[in-house]
C-alpha positions as CSV (number, residue, x, y, z in Angstrom):
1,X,0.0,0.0,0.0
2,X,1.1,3.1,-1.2
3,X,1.9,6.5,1.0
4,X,-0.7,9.2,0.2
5,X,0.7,12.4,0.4
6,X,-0.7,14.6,3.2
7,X,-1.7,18.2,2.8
8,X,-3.2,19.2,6.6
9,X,-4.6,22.2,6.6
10,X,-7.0,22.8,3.6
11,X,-7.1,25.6,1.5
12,X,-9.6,28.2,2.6
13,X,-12.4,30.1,0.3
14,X,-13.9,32.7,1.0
15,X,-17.5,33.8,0.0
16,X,-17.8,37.8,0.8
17,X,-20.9,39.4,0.0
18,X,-24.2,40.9,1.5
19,X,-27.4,38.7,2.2
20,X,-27.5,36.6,-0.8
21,X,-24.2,35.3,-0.1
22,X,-24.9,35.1,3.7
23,X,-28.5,33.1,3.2
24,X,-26.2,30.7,0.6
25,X,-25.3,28.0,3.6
26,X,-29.2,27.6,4.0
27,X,-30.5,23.9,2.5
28,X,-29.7,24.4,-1.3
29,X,-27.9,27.0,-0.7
30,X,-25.1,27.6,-3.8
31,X,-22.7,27.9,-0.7
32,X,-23.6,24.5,0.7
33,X,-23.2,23.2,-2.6
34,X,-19.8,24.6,-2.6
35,X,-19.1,23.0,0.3
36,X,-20.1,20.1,-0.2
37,X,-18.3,19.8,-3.6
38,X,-14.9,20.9,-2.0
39,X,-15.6,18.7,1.0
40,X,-12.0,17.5,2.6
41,X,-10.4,19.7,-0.4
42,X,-10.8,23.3,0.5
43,X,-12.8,24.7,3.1
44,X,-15.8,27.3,1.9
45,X,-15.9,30.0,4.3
46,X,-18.9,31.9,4.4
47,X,-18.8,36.1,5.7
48,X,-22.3,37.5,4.4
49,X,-23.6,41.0,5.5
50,X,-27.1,41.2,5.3
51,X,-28.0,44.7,3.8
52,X,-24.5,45.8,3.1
53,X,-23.3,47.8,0.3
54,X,-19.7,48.2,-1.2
55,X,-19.7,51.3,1.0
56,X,-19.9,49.5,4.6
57,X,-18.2,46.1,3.3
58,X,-14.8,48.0,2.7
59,X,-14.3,48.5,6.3
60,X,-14.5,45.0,6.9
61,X,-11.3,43.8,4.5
62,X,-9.2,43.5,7.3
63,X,-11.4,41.6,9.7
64,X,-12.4,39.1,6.9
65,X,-9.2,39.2,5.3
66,X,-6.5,40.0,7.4
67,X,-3.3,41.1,6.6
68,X,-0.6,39.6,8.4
69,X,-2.7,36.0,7.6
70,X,0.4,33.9,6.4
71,X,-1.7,31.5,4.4
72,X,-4.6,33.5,2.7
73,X,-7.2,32.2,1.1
74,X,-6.9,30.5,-2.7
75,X,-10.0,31.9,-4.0
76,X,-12.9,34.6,-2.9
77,X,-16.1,35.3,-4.3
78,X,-16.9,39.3,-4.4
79,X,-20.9,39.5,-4.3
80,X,-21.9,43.1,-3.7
81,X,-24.5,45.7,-5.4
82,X,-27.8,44.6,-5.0
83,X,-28.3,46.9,-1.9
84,X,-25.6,49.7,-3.5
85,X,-28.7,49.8,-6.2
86,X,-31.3,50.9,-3.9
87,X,-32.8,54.3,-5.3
88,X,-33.3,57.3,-3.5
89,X,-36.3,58.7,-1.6
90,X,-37.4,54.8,-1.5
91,X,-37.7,52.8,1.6
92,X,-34.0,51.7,1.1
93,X,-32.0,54.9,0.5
94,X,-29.8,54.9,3.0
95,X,-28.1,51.5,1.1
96,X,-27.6,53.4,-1.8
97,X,-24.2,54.1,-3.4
98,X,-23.4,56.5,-6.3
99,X,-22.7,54.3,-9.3
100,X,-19.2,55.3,-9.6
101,X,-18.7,54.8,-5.9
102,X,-19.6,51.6,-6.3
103,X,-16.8,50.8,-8.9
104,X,-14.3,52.5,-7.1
105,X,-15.3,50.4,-4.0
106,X,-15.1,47.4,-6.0
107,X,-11.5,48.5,-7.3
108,X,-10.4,49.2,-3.8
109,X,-11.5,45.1,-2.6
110,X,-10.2,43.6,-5.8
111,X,-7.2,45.8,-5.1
112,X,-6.6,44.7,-1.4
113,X,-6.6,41.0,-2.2
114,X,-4.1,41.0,-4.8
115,X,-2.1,42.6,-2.9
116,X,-2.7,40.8,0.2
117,X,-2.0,37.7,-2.3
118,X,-1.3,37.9,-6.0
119,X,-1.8,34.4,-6.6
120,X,-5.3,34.6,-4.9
121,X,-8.3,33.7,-7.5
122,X,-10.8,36.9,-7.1
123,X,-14.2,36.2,-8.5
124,X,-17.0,39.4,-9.2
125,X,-20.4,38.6,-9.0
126,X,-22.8,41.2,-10.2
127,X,-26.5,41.7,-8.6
128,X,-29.1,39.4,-9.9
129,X,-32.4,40.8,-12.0
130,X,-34.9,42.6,-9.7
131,X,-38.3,41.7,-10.3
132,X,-40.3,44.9,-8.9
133,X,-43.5,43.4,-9.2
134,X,-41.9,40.2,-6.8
135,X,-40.7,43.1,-4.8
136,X,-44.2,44.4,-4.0
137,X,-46.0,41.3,-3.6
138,X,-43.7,40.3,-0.6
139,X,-43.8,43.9,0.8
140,X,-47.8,43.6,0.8
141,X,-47.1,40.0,2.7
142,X,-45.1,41.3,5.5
143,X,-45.9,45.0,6.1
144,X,-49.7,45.0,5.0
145,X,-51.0,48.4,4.9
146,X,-47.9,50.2,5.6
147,X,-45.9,48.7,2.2
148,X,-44.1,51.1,0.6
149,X,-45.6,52.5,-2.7
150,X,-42.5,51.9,-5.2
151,X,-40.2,49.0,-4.9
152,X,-37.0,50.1,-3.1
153,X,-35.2,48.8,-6.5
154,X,-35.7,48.2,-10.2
155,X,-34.6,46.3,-12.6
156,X,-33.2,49.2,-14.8
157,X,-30.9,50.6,-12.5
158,X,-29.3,47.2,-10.8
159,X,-28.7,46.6,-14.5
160,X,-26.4,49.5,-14.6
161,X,-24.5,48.3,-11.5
162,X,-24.2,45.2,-12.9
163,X,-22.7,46.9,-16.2
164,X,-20.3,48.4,-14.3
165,X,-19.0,45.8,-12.3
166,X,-18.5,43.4,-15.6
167,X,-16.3,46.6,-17.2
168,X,-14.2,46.8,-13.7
169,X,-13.7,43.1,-14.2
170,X,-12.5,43.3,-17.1
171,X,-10.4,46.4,-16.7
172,X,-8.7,44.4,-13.7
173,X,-8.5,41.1,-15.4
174,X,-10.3,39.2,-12.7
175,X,-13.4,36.8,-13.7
176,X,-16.8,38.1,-12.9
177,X,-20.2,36.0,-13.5
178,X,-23.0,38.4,-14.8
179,X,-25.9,37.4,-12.9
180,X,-28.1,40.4,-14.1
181,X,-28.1,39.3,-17.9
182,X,-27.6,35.5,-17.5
183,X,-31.0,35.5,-15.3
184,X,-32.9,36.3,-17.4
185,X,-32.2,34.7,-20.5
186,X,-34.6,32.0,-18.6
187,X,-38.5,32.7,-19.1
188,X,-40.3,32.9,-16.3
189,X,-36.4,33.6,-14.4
190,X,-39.2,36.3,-11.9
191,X,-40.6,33.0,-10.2
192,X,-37.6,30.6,-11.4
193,X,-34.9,31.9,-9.6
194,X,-35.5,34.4,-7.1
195,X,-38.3,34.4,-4.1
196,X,-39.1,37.5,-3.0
197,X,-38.2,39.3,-6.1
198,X,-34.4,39.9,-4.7
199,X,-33.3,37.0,-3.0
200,X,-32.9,33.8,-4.6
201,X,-34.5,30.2,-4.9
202,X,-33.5,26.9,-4.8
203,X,-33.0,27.0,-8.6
204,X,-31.4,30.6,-8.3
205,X,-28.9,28.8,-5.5
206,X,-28.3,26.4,-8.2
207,X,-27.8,28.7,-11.2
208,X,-25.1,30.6,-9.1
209,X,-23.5,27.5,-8.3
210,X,-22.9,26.3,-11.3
211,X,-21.5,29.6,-12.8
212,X,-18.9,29.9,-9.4
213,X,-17.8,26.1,-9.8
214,X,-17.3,26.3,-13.4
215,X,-15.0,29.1,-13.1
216,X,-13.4,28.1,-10.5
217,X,-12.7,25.3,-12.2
218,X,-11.4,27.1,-15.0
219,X,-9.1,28.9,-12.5
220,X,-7.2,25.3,-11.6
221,X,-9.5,24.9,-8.5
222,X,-11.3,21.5,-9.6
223,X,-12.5,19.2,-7.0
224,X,-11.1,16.3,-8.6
225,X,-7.8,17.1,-9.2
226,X,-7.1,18.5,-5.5
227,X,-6.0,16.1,-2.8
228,X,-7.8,15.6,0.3
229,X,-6.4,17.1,3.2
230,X,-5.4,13.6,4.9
231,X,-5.7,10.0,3.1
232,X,-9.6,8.0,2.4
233,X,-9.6,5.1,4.9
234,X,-8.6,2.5,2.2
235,X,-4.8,3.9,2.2
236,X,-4.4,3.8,5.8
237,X,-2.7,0.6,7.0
238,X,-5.0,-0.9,9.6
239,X,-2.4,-2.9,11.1
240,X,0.2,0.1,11.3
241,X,-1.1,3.2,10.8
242,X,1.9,5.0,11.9
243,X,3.4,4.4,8.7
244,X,0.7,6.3,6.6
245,X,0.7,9.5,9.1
246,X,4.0,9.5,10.9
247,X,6.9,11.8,8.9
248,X,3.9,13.0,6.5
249,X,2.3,15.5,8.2
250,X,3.9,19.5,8.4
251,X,3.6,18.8,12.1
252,X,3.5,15.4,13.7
253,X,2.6,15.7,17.7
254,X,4.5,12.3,18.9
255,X,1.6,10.0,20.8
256,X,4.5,9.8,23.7
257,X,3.8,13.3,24.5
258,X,0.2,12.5,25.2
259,X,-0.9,13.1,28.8
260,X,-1.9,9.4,29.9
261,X,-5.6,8.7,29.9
262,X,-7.5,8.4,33.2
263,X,-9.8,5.7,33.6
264,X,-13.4,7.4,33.9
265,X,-14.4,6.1,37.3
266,X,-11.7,8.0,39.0
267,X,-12.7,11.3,37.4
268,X,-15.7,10.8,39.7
269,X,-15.6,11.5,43.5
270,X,-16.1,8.9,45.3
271,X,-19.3,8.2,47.4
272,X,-17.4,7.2,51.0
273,X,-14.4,9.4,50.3
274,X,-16.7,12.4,50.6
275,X,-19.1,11.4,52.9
276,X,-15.8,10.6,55.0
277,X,-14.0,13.8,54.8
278,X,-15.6,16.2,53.8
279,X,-16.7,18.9,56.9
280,X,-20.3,20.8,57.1
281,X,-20.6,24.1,57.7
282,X,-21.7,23.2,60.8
283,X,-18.3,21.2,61.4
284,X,-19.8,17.8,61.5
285,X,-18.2,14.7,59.7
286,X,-20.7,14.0,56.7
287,X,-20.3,10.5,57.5
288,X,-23.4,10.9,59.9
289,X,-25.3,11.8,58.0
290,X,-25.2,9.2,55.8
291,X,-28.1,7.2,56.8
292,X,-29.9,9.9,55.7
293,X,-29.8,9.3,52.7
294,X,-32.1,6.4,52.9
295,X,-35.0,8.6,53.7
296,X,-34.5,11.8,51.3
297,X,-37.3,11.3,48.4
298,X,-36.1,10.9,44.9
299,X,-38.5,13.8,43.4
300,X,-36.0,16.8,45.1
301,X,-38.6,18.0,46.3
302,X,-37.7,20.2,49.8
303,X,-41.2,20.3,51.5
304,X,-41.4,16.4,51.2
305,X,-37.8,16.2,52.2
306,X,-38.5,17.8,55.5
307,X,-40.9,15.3,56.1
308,X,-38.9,12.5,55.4
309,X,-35.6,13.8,57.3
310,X,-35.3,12.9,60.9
311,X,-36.2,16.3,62.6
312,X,-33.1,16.0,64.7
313,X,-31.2,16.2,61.8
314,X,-32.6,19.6,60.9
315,X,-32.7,20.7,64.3
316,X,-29.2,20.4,65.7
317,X,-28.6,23.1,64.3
318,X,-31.0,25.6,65.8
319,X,-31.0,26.7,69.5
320,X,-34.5,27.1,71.1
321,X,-34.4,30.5,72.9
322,X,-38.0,30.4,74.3
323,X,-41.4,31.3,72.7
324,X,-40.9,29.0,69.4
325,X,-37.8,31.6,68.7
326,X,-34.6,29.4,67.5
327,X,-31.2,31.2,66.9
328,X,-29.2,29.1,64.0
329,X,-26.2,28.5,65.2
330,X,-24.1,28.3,61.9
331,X,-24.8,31.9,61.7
332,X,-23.4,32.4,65.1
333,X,-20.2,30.4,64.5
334,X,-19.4,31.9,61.2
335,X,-20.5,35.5,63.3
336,X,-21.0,35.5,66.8
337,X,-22.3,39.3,66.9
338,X,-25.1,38.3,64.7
339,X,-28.1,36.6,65.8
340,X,-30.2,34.9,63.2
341,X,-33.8,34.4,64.9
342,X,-36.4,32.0,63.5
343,X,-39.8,32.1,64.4
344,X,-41.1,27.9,64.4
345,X,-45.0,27.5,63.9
346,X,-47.2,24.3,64.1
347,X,-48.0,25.6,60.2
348,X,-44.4,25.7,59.2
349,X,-43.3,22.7,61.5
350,X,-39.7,22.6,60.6
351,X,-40.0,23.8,57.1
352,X,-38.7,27.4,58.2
353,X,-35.3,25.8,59.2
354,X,-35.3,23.7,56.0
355,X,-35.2,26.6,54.0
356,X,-33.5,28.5,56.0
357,X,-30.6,26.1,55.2
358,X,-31.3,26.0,51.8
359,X,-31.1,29.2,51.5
360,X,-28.3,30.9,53.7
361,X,-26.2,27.6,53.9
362,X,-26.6,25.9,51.0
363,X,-23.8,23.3,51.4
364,X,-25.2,22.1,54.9
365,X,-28.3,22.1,53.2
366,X,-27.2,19.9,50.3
367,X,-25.2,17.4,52.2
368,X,-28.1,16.8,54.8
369,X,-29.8,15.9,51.6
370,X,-27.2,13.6,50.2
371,X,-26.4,16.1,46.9
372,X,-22.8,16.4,45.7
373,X,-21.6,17.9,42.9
374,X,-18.7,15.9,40.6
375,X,-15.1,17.7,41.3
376,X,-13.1,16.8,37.9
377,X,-12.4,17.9,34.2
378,X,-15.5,17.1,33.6
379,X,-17.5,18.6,35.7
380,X,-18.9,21.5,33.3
381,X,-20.7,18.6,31.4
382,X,-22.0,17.2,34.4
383,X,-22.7,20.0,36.6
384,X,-25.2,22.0,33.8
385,X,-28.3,20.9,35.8
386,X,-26.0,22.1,38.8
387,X,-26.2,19.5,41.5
388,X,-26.1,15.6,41.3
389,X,-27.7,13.1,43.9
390,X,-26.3,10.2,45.9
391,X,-28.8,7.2,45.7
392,X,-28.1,3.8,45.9
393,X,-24.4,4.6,45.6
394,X,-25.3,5.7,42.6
395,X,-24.7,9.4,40.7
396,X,-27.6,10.5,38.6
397,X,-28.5,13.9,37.3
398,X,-31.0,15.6,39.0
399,X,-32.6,19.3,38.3
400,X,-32.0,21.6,41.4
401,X,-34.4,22.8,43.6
402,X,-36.7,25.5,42.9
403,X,-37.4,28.0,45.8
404,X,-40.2,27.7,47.3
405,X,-42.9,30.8,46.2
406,X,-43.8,31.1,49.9
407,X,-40.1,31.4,51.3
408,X,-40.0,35.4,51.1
409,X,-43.2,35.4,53.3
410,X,-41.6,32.8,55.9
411,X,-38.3,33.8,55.9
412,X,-39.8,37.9,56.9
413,X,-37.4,37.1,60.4
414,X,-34.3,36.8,58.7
C-alpha cells in the first residue's frame, strides 16, 4: 500500500458578499453546494452582511481578510451591489451608493486582495435581476398596509450596477459572473430563480452554483484534481497506521507526549471518600449523616424532604431560645455578633429551618440531603443541571431545587 501524500490544513475560500451570499449556507444553498463539492479539499468560508453595500463592506477587509494571515485564502467570491442599487427617496436609501462609488469600491477590494496575495483567485459577482413586481408582492405580505408604494429597486438601474462591475472586471483582469443578464435569459427567471423578487430560490442557488464552480474550475481549482487534506480510509494501514501518518504531516505531535488517559471512574468523586471527609458548615463529619440518605425522596422535592428527614437532623442546628424563637447557630459560628432568629410555627413545622438552610447555607443544606456535585475535568458537562444526587451509591443527574414561592413570606425574620 502506497503512502498518500498529506496536505493538513485545507485551502480556505472565502465567500464575501451581502445577504445573498450570507443566506447561501441555507439547505440548497449555492454555498452548501460549494461545500459540499470541495468537501476534505478546501474549506468554503462563508462572511455575508445582510444589507451591506460596497460602501460599509470595505471596512470590513481586514477583519475578513487579514493582513498579516500567512496562508490566505486560494480563491474569494466578491458579491456586492444589490443593496448599492437601492434608489433614493425609496424605503432603502440609506443602502444606496453612487454608481461610480460603487466601482471604485469594488477597485479598492479587488485591489486589497491582490495585494494581500497575488496568486489569490478573485471572483466578481454582479447583482441578480430585480423583479419589482416580486418586490411588491412580498412587501404587501409582510408590512400589509404600511408597504411602501414603489419598490426600493428596479430592474433598470441594478442593471447599470451590474454593467459596471463586468467593465471593472475586465479592466482588472479578474473573472466576474453576470448574474443580471444571465438570469434572465430564462423565461419565467421572476418565479424561477428568485423568491421575494431579490433573493434567490432553490434553482437561483443552483444557477449561481454552477456559474462559481465552473470558473473556479477554470481557475485550476477543480474538486477532482485536489488532494484531500489527509488519506480516504482505504490507504491507511490498519495494522500500522503509523506508517501512513507518521513523517507525512507539516507537524506530527508524537503519541509519547500525550498526557496518559485516566480511567473514567476515577474522574468521579467517590461516594465514602466524601461522605468521609468532607466537613459541614456546621463542622460535623458528613459520615453521619449518611443514613440519611435512605430517607430523602427521589423527586428533590424540599417540602417532602422535611418530612422524610429525621427532625433532629434539621434541628441540631437551631437553638430554642423560648417562645418557638430558635437562633441558627451556623450563623453564630461563622459570626457571633449576629443573631439569626427564627420564628417555628405548628403551620411551618420545621420547614422554616429547611429553608432557611437551603437558602443561607446551601452546602449544609445539600449534604443533609445527600447532593454532591462531581469535582473533575468534567465537571462542566455534568454540573449543567447544577447538582447531582447520591442514591443507591449511585450518581444520577438531577434538576436543582426550585425555591419555594412562599419562602419570602416565611423567611420575613431573617
Amino acid at each position: 500500500m502506497g503512502s498518500p501524500e498529506i496536505q493538513g490544513r485545507r485551502p480556505r475560500i472565502v465567500l464575501f458578499g451581502d445577504s445573498i451570499t450570507e443566506q447561501s449556507f441555507r439547505p440548497g444553498g449555492w454555498g452548501a453546494s460549494l461545500a459540499d463539492s470541495y468537501s476534505r479539499k478546501a474549506d468554503i468560508i462563508i462572511r455575508g452582511y445582510g444589507g451591506y453595500n460596497t460602501r460599509w463592506a470595505k471596512y470590513l477587509l481586514g477583519h475578513v481578510f487579514p493582513s498579516d494571515d500567512k496562508q490566505p485564502p486560494v480563491a474569494a467570491t466578491i458579491f456586492f451591489g444589490a443593496n448599492d442599487a437601492a434608489l433614493l427617496e425609496r424605503h432603502s436609501e440609506r443602502q444606496h451608493v453612487p454608481l461610480e462609488e460603487y466601482k471604485d469600491n469594488l477597485r479598492l477590494i479587488v485591489q486589497y486582495l491582490k495585494n494581500l496575495s497575488p496568486s489569490m483567485r478573485v471572483v466578481l459577482i454582479t447583482p441578480p435581476p430585480v423583479d419589482e413586481d416580486g418586490r411588491m408582492k412580498f412587501a404587501r405580505s409582510k408590512y400589509g398596509a404600511k408597504v411602501m408604494e414603489l419598490p426600493e429597486r428596479t430592474n433598470k438601474v441594478t442593471g447599470l450596477y451590474a454593467k459596471e462591475c463586468v467593465s471593472l472586471a475586465s479592466i482588472l483582469r479578474v473573472p466576474c459572473i453576470d448574474l443580471w443578464s444571465q438570469m434572465q435569459l430564462t423565461d419565467g427567471w421572476e418565479d424561477k430563480y428568485l423568491r421575494d423578487g431579490l433573493h434567490l430560490t432553490e434553482e437561483g442557488n443552483a444557477a449561481v452554483f454552477r456559474e462559481v464552480a465552473r470558473v473556479f474550475r477554470e481557475a485550476g481549482l477543480c474538486p477532482d484534481s485536489m488532494s484531500y487534506d489527509f488519506p480516504h480510509h482505504s490507504l491507511i494501514c490498519g495494522e500500522k497506521p503509523e506508517q501512513t501518518f507518521n513523517g507525512r504531516l507539516h507537524s506530527t505531535l508524537p503519541l509519547s507526549s500525550l498526557p496518559p488517559a485516566t480511567p473514567i471512574e476515577s474522574r468521579w468523586t467517590s461516594v465514602e471518600s466524601r461522605l468521609d471527609n468532607t466537613p459541614s458548615c456546621a463542622g460535623q463529619n458528613l459520615s453521619e449523616l449518611s443514613g440519611i440518605l435512605q430517607a430523602i425522596p427521589s423527586n428533590g422535592d424540599d417540602a417532602g424532604s422535611t418530612q422524610r428527614t429525621p427532625r433532629s437532623k434539621i434541628l441540631k442546628h437551631f437553638t430554642n431560645i423560648g417562645r418557638s424563637k430558635y437562633v441558627c447557630e451556623v450563623c453564630r459560628n461563622h459570626n457571633p455578633s449576629a443573631e439569626v432568629i427564627l420564628t417555628r410555627s405548628k403551620d411551618n413545622s420545621t420547614n422554616v429551618f429547611w429553608r432557611h438552610l437551603q437558602r443561607v447555607h446551601r452546602k449544609l443544606h445539600d449534604d443533609i440531603r445527600g447532593v454532591v456535585k462531581i469535582q473533575s475535568p468534567l465537571a462542566d458537562l455534568f454540573n449543567k443541571a447544577s447538582s447531582t444526587k447520591l442514591m443507591g451509591g449511585l450518581i444520577a443527574p438531577v434538576e436543582e431545587a426550585q425555591p419555594n414561592p412562599q419562602d419570602s413570606e416565611n423567611h420575613s425574620e431573617e
